[in-house]
C-alpha positions in Angstrom: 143.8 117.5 115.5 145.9 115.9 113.0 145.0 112.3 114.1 141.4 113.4 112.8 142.6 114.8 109.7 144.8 111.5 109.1 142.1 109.2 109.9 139.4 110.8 107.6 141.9 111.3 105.1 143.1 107.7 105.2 138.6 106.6 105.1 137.8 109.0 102.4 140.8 107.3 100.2 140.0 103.5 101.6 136.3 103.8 100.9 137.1 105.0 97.0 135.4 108.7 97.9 138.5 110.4 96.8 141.4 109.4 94.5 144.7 109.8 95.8 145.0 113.7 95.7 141.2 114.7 95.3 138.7 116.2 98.2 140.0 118.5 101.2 138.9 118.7 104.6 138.9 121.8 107.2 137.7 121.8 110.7 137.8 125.5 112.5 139.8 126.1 115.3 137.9 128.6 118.2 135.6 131.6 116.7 138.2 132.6 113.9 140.7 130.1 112.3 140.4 127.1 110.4 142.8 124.4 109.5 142.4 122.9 105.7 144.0 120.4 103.6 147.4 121.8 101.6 146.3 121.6 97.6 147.2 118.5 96.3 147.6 116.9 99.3 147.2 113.0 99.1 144.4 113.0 101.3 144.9 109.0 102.1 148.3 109.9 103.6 148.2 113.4 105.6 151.2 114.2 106.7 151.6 117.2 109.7 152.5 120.0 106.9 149.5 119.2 104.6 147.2 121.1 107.0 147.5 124.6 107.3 146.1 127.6 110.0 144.2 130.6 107.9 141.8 132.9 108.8 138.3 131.8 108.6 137.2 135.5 107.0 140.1 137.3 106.0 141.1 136.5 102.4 144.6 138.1 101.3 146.6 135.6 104.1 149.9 134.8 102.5 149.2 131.2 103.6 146.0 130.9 101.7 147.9 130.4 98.4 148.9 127.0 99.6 145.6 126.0 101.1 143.1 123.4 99.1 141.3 125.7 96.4 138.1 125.0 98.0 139.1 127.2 100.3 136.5 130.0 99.5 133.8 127.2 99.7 134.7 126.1 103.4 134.9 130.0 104.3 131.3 130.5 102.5 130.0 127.5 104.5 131.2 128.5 107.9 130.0 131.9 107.7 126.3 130.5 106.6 126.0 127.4 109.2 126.9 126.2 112.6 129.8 123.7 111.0 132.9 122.5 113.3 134.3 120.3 110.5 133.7 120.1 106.8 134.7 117.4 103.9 134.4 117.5 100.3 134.9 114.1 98.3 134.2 113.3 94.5 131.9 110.4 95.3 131.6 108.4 92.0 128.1 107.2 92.1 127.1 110.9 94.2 128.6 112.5 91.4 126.7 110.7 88.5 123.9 111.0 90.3 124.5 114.8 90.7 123.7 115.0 86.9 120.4 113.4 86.8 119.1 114.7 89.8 118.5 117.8 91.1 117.6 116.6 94.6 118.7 113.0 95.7 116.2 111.5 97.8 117.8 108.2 99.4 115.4 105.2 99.5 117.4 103.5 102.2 116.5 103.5 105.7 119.4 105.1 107.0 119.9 107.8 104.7 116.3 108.8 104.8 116.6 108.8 108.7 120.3 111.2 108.2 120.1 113.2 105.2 116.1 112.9 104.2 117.0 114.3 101.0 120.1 116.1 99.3 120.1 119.3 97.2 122.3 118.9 93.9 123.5 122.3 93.3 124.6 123.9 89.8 127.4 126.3 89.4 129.1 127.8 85.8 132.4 127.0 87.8 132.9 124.5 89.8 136.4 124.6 91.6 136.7 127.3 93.9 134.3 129.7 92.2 132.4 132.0 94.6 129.0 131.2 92.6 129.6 127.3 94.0 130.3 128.8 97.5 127.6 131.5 97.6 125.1 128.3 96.3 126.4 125.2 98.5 126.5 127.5 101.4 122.9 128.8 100.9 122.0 124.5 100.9 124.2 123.9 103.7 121.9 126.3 106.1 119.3 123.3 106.4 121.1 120.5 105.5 123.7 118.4 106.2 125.4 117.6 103.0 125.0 118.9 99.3 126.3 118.1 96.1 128.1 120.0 93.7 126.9 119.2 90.2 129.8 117.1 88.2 132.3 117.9 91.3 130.8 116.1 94.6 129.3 116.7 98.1 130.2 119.1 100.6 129.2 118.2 103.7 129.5 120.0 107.3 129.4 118.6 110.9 130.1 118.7 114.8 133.5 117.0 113.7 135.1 115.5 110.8 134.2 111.9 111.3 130.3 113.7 111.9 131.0 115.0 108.4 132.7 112.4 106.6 129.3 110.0 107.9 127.1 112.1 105.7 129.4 112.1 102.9 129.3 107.8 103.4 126.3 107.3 104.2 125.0 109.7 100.9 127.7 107.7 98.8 125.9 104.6 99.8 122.6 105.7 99.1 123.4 106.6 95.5 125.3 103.4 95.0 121.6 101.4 96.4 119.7 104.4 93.8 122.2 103.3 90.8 121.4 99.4 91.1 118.3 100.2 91.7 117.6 102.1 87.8 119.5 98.6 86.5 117.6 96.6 88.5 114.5 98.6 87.2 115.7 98.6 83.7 116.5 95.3 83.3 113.1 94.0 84.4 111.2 96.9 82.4 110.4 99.0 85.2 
């Protein structure tokens, strides 16, 4: 399991989705643990002790205090969806995106094949807050991945690597959107 978390660590960092300490990732483990990302953990370069065991429901685990702050979020998600994995990233153009749109709809071919479209949710609080986990959790049901306002995507899968491709592949489409609004502007569009 830690190979997994290394090597999505080590692609969220290399692609620019996360800077060196940002984003966390969790996968669960059977029907009532997950392992998460330590906080601050530089998620390019995992090592064995930046993941840590914790209840999937039960809040009050003395090990919880040194788990990623997202924590509530990944508990929120799991309880409301089907997820194995999930991975959280502060996507520069998904997050500039995320404050002009309220849903991103991808105009690429592969993104309207994966995601078909992306719900931008808004919360007072952003980090850790229960109103972001309640909301994202509530988007997560029917979709794949969905954006934080000003913070970045969560997304959910079968796997890491399942969930890291929606967080990629939605990157990408808002990168194609973004040059697409200069391309537009430029030429009066």
């Amino acid at each position: 399991m830690y190979e997994q978390f290394a090597r999505v660590g080590c692609d969220l960092y290399a692609s620019g989705a996360v800077s060196s300490h940002g984003g966390n990732l969790s996968a669960r483990l059977g029907e009532d643990r997950i392992l998460i990302t330590r906080t601050g953990s530089m998620i390019g370069h995992l090592a064995p002790d930046d993941l840590i065991e914790t209840s999937l429901t039960e809040c009050g685990d003395p090990r919880d205090a040194d788990c990623s702050v997202e924590l509530v979020v990944h508990r929120a998600i799991y309880a409301a969806t089907g997820a194995r994995a999930i991975v959280h990233a502060h996507c520069i153009h998904t997050i500039a995106r995320s404050f002009v749109d309220d849903v991103i709809v991808p105009v690429d071919s592969e993104s309207k094949l994966r995601l078909v479209d992306v719900p931008v949710v808004v919360s007072a609080t952003t980090v850790g807050s229960q109103e972001a986990a309640t909301k994202l959790a509530a988007a997560l049901v029917d979709r794949r991945v969905a954006v934080l306002r000003a913070h970045g995507p969560f997304a959910r899968g079968e796997s890491l690597e399942d969930a890291f491709q929606a967080v990629s592949c939605l990157e990408a489409s808002c990168a194609i959107l973004d040059v697409l609004h200069g391309i537009r502007s430029h030429d009066g569009r």
